[in-house]
C-alpha atoms as one frame of an Amber mdcrd trajectory, in Angstrom:
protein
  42.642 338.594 100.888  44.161 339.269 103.904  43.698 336.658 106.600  41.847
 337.872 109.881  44.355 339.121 112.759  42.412 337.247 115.459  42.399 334.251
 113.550  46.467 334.554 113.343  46.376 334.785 117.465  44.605 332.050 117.621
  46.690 329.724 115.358  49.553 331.021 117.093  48.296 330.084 120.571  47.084
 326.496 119.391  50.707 326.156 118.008  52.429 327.436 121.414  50.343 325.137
 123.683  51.151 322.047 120.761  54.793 323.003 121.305  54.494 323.472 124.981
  53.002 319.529 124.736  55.528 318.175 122.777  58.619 319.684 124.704  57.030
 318.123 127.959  56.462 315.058 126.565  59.849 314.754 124.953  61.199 316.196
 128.493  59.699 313.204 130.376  61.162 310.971 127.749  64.317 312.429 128.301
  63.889 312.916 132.106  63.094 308.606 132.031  66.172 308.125 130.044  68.282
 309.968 132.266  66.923 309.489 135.897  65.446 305.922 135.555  68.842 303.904
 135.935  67.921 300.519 133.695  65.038 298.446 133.591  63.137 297.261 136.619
  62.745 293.826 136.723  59.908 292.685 134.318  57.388 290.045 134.999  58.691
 286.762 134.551  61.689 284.254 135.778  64.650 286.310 137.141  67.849 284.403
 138.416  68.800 282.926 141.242  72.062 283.440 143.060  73.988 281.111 145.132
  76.702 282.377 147.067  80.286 280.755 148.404  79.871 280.813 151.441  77.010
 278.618 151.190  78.989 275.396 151.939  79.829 274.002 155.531  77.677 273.582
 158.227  74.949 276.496 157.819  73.554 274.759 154.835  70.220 273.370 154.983
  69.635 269.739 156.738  66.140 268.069 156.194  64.748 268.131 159.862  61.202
 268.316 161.115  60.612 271.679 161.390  60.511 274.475 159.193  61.314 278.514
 160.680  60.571 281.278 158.416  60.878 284.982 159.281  59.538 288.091 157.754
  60.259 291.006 158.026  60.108 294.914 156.897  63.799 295.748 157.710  63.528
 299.590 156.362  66.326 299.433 154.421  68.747 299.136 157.485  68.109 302.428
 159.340  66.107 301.210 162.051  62.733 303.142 163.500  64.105 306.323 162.655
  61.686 307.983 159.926  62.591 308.977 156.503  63.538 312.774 156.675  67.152
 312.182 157.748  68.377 310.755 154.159  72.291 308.954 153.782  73.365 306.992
 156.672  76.726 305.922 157.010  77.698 302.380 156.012  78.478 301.472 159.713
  74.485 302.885 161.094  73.796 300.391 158.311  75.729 297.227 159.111  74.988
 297.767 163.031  71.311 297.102 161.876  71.554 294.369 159.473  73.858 292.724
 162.321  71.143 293.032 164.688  68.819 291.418 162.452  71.019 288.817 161.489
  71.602 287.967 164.985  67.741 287.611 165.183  67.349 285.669 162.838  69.850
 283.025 163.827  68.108 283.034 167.260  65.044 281.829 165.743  67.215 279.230
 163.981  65.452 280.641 160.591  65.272 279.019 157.555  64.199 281.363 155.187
  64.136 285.380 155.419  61.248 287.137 153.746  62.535 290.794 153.427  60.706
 294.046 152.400  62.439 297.034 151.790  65.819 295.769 151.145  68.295 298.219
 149.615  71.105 296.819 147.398  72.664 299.558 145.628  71.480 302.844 147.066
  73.061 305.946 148.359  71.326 306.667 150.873  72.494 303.594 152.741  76.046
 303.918 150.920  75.718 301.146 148.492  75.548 298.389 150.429  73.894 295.315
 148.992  72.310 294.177 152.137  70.670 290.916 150.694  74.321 289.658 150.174
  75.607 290.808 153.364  72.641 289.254 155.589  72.777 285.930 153.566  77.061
 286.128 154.422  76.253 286.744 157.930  74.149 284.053 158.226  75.996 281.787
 156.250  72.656 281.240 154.128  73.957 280.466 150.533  70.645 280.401 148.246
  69.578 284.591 147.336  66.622 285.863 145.087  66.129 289.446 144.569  63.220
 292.037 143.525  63.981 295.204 142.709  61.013 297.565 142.816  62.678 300.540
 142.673  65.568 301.418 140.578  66.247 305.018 139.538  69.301 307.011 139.332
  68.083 310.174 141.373  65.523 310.743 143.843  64.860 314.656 144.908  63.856
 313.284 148.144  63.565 314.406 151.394  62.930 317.489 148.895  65.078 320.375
 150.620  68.239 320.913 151.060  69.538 319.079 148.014  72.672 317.541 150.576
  69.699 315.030 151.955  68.209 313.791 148.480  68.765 310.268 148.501  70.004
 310.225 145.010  70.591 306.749 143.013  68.281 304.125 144.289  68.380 300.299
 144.101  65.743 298.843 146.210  63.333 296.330 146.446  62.255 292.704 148.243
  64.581 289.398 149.233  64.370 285.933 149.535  67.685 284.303 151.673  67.373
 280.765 152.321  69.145 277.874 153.770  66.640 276.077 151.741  67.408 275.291
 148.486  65.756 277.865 145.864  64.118 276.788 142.302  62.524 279.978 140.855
  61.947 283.339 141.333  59.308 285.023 139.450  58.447 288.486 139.587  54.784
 290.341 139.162  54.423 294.082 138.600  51.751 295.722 140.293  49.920 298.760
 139.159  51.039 302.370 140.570  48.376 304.382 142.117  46.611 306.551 139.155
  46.281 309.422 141.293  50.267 309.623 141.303  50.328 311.403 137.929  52.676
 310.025 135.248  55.197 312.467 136.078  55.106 311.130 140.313  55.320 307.690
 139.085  58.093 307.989 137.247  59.734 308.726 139.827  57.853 306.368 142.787
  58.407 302.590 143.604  56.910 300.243 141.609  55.670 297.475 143.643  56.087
 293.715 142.928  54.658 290.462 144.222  58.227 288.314 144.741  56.980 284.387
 143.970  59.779 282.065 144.995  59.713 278.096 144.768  62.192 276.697 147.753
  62.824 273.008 147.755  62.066 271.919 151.294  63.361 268.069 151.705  61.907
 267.398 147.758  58.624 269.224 148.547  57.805 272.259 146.672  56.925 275.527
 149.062  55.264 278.441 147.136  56.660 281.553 148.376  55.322 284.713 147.902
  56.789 287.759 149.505  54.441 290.697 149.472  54.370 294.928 150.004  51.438
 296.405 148.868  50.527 299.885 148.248  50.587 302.351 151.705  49.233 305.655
 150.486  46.461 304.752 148.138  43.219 302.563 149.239  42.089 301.906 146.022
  45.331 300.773 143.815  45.726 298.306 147.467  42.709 297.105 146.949  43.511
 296.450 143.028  46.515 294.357 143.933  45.152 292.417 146.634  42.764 291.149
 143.891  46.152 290.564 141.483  47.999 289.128 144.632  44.994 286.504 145.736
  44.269 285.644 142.004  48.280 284.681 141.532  47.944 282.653 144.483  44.637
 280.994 144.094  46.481 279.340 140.872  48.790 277.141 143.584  45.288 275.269
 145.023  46.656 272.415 146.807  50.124 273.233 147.076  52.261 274.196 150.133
  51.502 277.981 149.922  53.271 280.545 152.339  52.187 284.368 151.944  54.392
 286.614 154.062  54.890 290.473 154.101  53.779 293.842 154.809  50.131 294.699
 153.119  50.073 298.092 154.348  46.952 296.958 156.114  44.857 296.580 159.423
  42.377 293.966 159.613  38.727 293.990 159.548  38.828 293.135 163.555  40.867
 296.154 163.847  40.113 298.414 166.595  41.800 301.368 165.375  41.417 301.980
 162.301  42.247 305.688 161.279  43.654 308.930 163.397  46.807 306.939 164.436
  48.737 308.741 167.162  52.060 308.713 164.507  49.543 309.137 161.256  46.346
 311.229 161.503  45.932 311.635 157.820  45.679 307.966 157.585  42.269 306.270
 156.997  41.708 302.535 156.575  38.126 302.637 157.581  37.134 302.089 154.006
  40.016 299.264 153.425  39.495 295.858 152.041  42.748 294.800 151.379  42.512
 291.454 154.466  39.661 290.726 153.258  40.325 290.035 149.704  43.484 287.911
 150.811  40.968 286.316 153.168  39.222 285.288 150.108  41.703 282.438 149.298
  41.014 280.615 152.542  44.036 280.406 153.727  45.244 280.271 157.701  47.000
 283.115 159.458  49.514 282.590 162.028  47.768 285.205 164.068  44.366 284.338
 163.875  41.138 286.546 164.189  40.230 284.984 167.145  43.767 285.267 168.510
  44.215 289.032 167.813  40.927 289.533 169.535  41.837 287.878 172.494  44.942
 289.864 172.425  45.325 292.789 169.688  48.232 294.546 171.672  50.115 291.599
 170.642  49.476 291.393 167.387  50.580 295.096 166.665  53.556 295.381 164.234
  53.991 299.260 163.215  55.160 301.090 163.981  57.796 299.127 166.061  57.865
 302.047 168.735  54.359 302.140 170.442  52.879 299.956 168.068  49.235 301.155
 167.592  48.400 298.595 164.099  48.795 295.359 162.400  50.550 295.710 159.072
  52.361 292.659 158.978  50.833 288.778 158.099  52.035 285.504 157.196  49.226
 283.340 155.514  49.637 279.755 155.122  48.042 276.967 153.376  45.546 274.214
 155.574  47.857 271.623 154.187  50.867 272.534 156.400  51.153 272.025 160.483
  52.315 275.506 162.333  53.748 274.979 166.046  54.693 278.358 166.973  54.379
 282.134 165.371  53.674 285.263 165.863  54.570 288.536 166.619  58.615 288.488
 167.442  58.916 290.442 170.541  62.996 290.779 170.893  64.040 293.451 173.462
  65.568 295.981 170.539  64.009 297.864 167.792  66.046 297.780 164.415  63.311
 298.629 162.181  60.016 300.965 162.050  58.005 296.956 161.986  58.143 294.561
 164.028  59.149 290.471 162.130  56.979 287.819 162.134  58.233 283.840 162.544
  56.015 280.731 162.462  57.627 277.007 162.815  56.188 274.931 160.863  55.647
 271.090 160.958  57.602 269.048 158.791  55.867 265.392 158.264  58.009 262.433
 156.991
């Protein structure tokens, strides 16, 4: 018996959307093979590097004070926004210069660094946590890379501006002696898509242990999620439940969270972002959970919010930027680093703190 001609249509249409199925899936396999350029770093120890220079007399002396600085450098290209892709080596270097210098003025310590490019082409393969650590004659270097493909279609058109093979991610440079360096994936926003995430950051938590004078400091170096509420909210829970496990230690939280504060008195329709809406945000307030003190305090930023403003570093109209520390350490000065230039799209944040015998 002969079988029924509609019947053969639709077999043959179930078969040609199964096909259709399996070639994309086997393209994105493919596609990942091809485009994603070796394996991010997975959670768990990664090394440590020490560099030569580290010897002389920018190593780290026990003293009585403590300087840390943080900072969203923007991979070197200063406030300029992201549509003008491949800057030349020396844009780059006059940048990283400037913040070097900064640093050094605020007789630093330790550099917490987000958005650190080591081997990208769109800042001409520089690896800027070495050069900023040579600079400053700071010998102790631990890297995250969140972001490691081997080409990125973006700024999307023309093709000449794509940014191509990226290596970027978060730093730790230190006088300070450095112990460990342990890395924590974060989830990528679900409303991505697969296919977008493949090709989009993928955001870490950067936990470093420096050994301050034989006292362990937990470090963690933080950027959180900037275009999706609800995966920030998701790892601000990760992010405070990692560092609720270091109770009673000497706990320093320092980075961008992508977030105003509850005190906030703007808190969408920003003059550079109108699309923007943090009205429904909770990210501070889930860090907040954990107790620990800010270096710009609630009451301070009321008293004076224009001063607490970090982003963007032109007309700043929001606080991004926070360092948290534990109520077991002394702070004697922090804040908002106000320093006559603008070599990123944030401001950096300092505190000093208090180093008891």
């Amino acid at each position: 018996m002969s079988e029924n001609p509609r019947g053969v249509r639709i077999r043959k249409l179930a078969l040609l959307i199964c096909l259709i199925i399996f070639v994309g899936v086997s393209a994105m396999g493919i596609m990942s093979k091809i485009l994603i350029g070796g394996s991010l770093d997975p959670d768990g120890e990664q090394p440590i590097e020490h560099g030569r220079w580290g010897s002389g007399e920018n190593t780290y002396v026990p003293s009585d004070k403590l300087v840390i600085f943080s900072l969203n450098m923007h991979y070197g290209i200063g406030a300029a926004d992201d549509s003008e892709a491949r800057r030349s080596e020396g844009e780059i270097t006059l940048n990283l210069n400037r913040i070097a210098d900064l640093a050094a003025s605020l007789e630093a310590d330790i550099l917490m660094l987000q958005e650190v490019d080591f081997d990208s082409e769109r800042t001409g393969g520089l690896d800027q946590m070495r050069y900023l650590a040579h600079r400053l004659g700071m010998p102790y270097m631990a890297a995250c890379h969140t972001w490691k493909i081997r080409y990125l279609p973006f700024p999307y058109w023309p093709p000449s501006r794509h940014y191509g093979e990226m290596d970027s991610g978060q730093a730790v440079i230190s006088r300070v002696p450095l112990k460990s360096n342990y890395i924590r994936r974060l989830p990528q926003p679900e409303s991505n898509g697969a296919l977008y995430n493949m090709f989009y950051l993928h955001r870490s938590v950067q936990h470093v242990v420096a050994d301050v004078a034989g006292r362990d400091f937990d470090l963690f170096n933080v950027h959180l999620e900037a275009f999706d509420n609800a995966n920030r909210d998701r790892q601000a829970q990760l992010l405070r439940d990692m560092v609720r496990e270091r109770r009673g230690r000497h706990v320093v939280m320092a980075g961008d969270f992508n977030s105003v504060p509850p005190e906030a008195t703007l808190k969408k329709n920003f003059p550079d972002e109108p699309q923007t809406d943090m009205s429904t945000d909770r990210t501070v307030e889930i860090i907040r959970e954990l107790g620990l003190r800010e270096v710009i305090e609630p009451d301070m930023y009321l008293n004076d919010e224009k001063a607490a403003l970090t982003f963007p570093a032109e007309n700043a109209n929001r606080r991004l930027d926070y360092i948290w520390f534990s109520d077991n350490l002394e702070i004697s000065d922090g804040g908002v680093y106000c320093c006559g230039g603008i070599f990123s799209d944030h401001k950096p944040l300092y505190a000093v703190f208090v180093l008891k015998p």
